[in-house]
Backbone bond lengths (Angstrom), bond angles and torsions (degrees), N, CA, C in turn:
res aa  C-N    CA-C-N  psi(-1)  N-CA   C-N-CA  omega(-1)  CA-C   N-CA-C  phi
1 X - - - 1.452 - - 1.527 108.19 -
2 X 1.864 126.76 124.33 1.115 130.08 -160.69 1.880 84.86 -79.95
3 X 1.011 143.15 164.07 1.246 159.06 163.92 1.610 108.93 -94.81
4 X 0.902 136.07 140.57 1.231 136.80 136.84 1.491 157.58 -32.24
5 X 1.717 110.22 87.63 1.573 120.98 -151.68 1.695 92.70 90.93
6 X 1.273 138.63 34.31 0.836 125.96 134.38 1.420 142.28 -22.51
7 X 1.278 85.29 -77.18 2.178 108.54 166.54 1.760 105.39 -36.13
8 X 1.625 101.24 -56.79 1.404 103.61 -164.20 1.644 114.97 -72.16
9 X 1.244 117.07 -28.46 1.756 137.11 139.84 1.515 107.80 -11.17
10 X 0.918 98.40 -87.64 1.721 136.16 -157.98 1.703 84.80 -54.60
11 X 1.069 107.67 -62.38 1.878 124.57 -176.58 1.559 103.90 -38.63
12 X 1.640 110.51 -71.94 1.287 106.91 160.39 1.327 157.31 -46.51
13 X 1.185 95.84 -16.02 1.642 107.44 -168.87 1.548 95.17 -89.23
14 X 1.629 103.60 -36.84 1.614 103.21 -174.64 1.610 123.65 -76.04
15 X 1.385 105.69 -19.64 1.697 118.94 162.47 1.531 102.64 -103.21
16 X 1.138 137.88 25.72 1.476 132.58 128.72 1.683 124.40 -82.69
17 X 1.735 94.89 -38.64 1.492 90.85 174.45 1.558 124.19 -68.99
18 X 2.021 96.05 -28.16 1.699 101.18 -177.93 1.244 107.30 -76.94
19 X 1.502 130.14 7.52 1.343 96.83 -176.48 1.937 94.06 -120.86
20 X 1.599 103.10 2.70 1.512 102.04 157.09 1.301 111.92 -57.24
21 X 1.423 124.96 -48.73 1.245 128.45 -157.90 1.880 117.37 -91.67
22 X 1.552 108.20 -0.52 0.988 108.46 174.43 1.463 120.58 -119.77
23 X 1.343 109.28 9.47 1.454 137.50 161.90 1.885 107.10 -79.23
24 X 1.506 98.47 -37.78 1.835 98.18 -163.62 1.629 78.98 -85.72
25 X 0.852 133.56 -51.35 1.815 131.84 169.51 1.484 99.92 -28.58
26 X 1.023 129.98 -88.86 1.364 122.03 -164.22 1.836 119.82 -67.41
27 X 1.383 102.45 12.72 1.537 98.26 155.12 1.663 112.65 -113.77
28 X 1.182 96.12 -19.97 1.917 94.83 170.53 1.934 102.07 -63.87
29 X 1.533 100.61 -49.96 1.302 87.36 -159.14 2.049 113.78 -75.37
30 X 1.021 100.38 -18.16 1.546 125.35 154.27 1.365 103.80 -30.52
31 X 1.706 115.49 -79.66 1.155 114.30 -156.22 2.071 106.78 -83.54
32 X 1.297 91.02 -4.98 1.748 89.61 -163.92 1.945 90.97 -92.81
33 X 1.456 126.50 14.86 0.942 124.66 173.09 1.739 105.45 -119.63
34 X 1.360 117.50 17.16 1.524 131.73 161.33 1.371 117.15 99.39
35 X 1.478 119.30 18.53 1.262 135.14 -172.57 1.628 108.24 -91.83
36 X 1.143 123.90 136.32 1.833 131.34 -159.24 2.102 67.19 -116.50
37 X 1.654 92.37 120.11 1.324 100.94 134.34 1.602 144.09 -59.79
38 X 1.486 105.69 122.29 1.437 115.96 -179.02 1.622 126.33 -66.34
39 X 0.903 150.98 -177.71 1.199 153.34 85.67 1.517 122.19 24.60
40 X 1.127 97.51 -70.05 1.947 106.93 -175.40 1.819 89.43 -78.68
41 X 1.435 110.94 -67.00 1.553 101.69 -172.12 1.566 117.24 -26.18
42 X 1.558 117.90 -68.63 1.729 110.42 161.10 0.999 116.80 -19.93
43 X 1.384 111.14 -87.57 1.423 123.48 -171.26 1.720 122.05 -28.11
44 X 1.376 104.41 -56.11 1.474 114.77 164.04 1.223 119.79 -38.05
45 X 1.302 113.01 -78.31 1.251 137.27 166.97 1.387 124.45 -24.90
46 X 1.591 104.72 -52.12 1.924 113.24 176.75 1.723 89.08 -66.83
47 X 1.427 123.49 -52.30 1.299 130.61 -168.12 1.621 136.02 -27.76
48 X 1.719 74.55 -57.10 1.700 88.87 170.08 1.417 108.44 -100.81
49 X 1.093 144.38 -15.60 1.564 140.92 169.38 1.486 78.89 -42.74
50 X 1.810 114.56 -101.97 1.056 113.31 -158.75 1.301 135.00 -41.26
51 X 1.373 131.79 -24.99 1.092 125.15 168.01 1.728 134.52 -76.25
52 X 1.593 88.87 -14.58 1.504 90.62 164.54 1.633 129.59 -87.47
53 X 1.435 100.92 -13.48 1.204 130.65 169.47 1.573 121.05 -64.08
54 X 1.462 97.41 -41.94 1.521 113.39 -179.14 1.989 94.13 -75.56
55 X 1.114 121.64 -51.97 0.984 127.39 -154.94 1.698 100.59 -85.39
56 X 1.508 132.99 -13.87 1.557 135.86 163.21 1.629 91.06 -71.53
57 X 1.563 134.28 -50.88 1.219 110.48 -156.92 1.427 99.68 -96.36
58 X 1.169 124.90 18.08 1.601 120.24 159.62 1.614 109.39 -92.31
59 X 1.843 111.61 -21.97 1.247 101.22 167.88 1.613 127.67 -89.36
60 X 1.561 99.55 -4.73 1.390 79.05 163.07 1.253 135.36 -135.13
61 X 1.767 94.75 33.13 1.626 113.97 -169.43 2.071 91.18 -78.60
62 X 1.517 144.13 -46.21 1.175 131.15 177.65 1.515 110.74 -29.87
63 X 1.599 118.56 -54.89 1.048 120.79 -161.45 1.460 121.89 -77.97
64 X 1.291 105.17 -24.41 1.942 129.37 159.44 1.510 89.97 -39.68
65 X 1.761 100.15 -87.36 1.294 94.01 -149.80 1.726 115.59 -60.18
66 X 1.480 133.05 -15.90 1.095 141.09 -176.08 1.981 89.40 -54.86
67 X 1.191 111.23 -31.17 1.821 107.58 -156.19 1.783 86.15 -66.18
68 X 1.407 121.23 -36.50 1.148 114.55 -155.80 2.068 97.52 -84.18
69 X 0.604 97.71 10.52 1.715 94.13 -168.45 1.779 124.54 56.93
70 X 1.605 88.59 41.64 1.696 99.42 -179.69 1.576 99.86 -80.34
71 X 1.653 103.91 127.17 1.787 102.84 167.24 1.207 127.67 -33.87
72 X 1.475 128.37 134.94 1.473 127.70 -165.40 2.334 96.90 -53.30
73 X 1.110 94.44 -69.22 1.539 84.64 -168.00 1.326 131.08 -41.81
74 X 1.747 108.68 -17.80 1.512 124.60 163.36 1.161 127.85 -55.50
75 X 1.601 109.31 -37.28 1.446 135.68 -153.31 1.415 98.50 -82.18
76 X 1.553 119.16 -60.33 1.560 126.55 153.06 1.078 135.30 -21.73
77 X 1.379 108.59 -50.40 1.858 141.34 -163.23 1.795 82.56 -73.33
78 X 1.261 94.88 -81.65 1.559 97.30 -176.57 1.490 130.58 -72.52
79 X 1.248 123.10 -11.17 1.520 109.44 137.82 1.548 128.68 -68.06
80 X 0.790 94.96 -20.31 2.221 98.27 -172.62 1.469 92.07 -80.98
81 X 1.426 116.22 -39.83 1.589 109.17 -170.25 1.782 107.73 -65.88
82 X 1.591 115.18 -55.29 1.356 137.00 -169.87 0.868 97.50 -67.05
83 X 1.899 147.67 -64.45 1.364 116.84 172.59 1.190 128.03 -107.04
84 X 1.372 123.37 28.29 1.706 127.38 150.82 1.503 116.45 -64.21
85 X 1.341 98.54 -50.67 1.423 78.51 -160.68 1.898 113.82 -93.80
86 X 1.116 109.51 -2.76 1.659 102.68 161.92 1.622 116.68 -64.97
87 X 1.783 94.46 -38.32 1.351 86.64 177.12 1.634 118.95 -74.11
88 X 0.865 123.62 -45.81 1.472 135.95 169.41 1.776 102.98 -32.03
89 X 1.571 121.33 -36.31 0.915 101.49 -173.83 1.764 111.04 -109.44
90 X 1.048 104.15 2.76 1.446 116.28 153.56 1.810 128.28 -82.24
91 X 1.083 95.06 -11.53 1.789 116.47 -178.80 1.723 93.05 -93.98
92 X 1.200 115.75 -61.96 1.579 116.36 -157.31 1.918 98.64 -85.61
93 X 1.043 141.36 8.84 1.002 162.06 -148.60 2.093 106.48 -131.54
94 X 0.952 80.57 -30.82 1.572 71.38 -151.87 1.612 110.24 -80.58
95 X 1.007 109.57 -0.57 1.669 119.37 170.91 1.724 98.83 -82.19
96 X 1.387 148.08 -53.38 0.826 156.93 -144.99 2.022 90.47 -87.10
97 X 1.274 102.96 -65.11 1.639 107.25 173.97 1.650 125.77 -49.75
98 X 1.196 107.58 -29.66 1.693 132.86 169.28 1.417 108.28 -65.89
99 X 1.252 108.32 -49.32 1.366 106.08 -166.11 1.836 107.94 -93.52
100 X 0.965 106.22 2.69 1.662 124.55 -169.57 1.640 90.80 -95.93
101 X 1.181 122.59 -36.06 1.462 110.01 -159.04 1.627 102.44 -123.03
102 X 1.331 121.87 -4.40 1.423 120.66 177.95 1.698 108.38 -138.44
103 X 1.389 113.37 -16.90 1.794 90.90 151.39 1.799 92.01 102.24
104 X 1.046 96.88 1.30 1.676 109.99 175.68 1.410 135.20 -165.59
105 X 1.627 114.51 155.80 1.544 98.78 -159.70 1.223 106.69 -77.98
106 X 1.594 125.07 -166.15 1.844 119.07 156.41 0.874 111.23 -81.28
107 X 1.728 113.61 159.09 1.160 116.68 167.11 1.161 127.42 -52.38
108 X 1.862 128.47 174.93 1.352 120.21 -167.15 1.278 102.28 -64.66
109 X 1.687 115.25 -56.40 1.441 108.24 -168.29 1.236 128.48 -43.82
110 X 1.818 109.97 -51.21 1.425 117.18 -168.60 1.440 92.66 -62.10
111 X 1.107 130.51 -61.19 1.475 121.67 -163.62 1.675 119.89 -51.84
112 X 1.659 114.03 -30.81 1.322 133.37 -168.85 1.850 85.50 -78.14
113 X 1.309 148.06 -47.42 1.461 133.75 -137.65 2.001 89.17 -123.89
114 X 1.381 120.19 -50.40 1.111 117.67 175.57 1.474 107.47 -64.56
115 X 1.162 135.05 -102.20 1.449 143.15 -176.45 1.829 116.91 -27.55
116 X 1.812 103.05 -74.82 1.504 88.72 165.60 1.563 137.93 -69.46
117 X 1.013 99.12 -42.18 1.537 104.18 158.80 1.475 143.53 -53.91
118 X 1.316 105.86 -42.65 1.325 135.62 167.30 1.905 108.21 -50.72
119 X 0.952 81.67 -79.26 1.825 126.57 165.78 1.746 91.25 -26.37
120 X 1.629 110.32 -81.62 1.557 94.16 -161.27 1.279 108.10 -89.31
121 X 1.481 128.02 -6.46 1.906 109.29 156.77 1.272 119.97 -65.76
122 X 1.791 127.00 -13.78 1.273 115.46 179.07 1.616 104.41 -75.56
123 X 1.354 108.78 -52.92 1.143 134.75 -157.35 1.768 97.65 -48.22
124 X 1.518 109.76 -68.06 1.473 114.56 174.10 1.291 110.70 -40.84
125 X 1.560 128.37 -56.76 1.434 120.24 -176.93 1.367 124.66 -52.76
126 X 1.392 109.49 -41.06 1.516 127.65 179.28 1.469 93.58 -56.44
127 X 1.566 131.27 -83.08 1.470 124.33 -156.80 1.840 97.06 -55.83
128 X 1.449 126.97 -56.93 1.111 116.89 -176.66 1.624 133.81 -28.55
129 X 1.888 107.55 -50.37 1.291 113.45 -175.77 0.976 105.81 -73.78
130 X 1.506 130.50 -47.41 1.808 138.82 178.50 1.450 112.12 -37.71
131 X 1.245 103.13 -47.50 1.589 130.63 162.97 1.759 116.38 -33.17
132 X 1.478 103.18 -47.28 1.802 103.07 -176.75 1.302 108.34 86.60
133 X 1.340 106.64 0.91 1.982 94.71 177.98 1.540 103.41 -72.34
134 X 2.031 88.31 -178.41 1.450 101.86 -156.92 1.981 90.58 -82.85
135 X 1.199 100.89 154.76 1.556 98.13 172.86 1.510 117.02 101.13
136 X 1.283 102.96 18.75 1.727 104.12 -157.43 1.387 91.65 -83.83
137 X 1.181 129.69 -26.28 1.667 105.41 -163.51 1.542 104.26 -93.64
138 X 1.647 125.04 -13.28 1.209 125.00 146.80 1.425 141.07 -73.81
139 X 1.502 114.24 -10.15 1.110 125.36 156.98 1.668 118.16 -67.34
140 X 1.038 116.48 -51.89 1.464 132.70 -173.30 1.425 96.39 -63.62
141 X 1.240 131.45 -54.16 1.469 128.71 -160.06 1.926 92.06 -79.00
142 X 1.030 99.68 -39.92 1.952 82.06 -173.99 1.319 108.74 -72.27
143 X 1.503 142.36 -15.79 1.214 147.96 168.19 1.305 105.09 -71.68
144 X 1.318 129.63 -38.22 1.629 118.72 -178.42 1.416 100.12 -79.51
145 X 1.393 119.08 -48.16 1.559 114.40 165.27 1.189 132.48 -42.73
146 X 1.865 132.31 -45.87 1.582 147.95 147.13 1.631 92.57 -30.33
147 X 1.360 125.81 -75.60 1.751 148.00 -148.87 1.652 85.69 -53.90
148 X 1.092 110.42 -77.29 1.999 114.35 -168.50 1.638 101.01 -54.21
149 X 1.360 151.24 -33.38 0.978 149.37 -176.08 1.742 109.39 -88.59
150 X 0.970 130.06 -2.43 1.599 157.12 166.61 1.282 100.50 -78.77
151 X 1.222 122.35 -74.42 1.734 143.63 -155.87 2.012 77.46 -86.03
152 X 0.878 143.45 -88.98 1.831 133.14 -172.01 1.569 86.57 -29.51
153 X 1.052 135.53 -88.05 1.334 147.15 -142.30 2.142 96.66 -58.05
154 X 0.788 108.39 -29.94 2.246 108.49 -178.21 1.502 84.81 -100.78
155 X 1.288 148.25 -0.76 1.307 124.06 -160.11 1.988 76.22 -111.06
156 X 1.325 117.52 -46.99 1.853 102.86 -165.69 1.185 90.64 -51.98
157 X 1.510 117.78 -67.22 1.776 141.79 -157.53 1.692 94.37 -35.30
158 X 1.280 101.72 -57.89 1.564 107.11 -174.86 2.016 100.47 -51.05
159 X 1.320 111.43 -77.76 1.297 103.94 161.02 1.397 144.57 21.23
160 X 1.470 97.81 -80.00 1.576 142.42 -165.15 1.658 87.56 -72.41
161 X 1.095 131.73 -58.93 1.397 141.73 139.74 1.464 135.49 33.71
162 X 1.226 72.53 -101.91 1.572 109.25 178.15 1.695 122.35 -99.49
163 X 1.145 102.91 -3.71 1.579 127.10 160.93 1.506 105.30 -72.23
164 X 1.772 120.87 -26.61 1.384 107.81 -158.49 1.885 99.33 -110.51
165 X 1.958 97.23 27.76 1.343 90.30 -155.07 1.487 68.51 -123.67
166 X 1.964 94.88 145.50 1.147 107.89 -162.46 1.966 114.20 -76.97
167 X 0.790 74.44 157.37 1.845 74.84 -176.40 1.873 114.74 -78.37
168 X 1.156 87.23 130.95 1.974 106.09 -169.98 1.850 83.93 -112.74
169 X 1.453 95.21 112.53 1.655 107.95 171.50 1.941 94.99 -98.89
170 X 1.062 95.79 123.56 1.634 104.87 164.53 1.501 116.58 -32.15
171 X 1.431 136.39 126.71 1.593 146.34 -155.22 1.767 76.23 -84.62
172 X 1.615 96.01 159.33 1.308 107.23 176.39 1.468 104.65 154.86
173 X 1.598 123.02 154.48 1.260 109.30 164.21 1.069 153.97 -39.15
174 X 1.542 147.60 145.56 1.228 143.38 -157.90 1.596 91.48 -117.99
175 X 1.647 104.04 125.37 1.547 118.10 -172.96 1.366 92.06 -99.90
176 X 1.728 125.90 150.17 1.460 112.02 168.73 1.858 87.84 -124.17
């Protein structure tokens, strides 16, 4: 049974994975231009891997369970539950984890659009679908859609960043 927003599923998961892979691109090519990864660079880096990760298998857990012939409102129920709330606790979390591993909080923005923002579109979708109202499989999909444009949007900011941080070339001999 195809699920509903399938197509648009499928769409997402595949520009969640491309922009996993073009995030780990711009720290290879980072460091292959003499730049010693930081502290925050990791951090970033583990940051958005996982969260796009969380957010590919929230896009394509609807269509999983559709394989099994779970009732559409189930399918909702139990996607909003299974990947709301990891993310929710990776959203409301991540100021505390940031500051655990780099010695400082986020900036206002990232914290204002990732964390609160982030934070209460999951949160609404989650009680909404659990809920059984009408609209659930469009609710859920515009929250994973809001969520990936959150995580793009702290991943430039993050960027912008650490772009303005000066470059530490690995100590080592000087060849002439």
């Amino acid at each position: 049974m195809e699920v509903k927003g399938a197509a648009f599923l499928y769409t997402l998961a595949g520009l969640t994975v491309t922009f996993a892979g073009f995030s780990a691109l711009l720290w290879v090519l980072r460091q292959a231009a003499g730049a010693k990864l930081s502290l925050l660079d990791r951090f970033v880096a583990k940051t958005v891997m996982t969260y796009l990760f969380v957010l590919t298998a929230g896009a394509l857990l609807p269509p999983l369970l559709g394989l099994f012939d779970t009732p559409e409102d189930w399918i909702w129920r139990g996607s909003g539950l299974i990947f709301g709330l990891p993310m929710l606790a990776l959203q409301a979390t991540y100021p505390y984890r940031r500051h655990k591993v780099v010695g400082q909080a986020p900036p206002p923005a990232i914290y204002a659009v990732l964390v609160v923002l982030g934070s209460a579109v999951t949160l609404v979708m989650t009680g909404y679908v659990l809920m059984g109202f009408p609209y659930s499989a469009a609710v859920y999909i515009t929250a994973l859609t809001v969520d990936f444009f959150t995580v793009a949007f702290a991943f430039l900011a993050a960027m912008d960043i650490i772009m303005e941080q000066p470059v530490k070339s690995p100590k080592g001999p000087t060849r002439r």
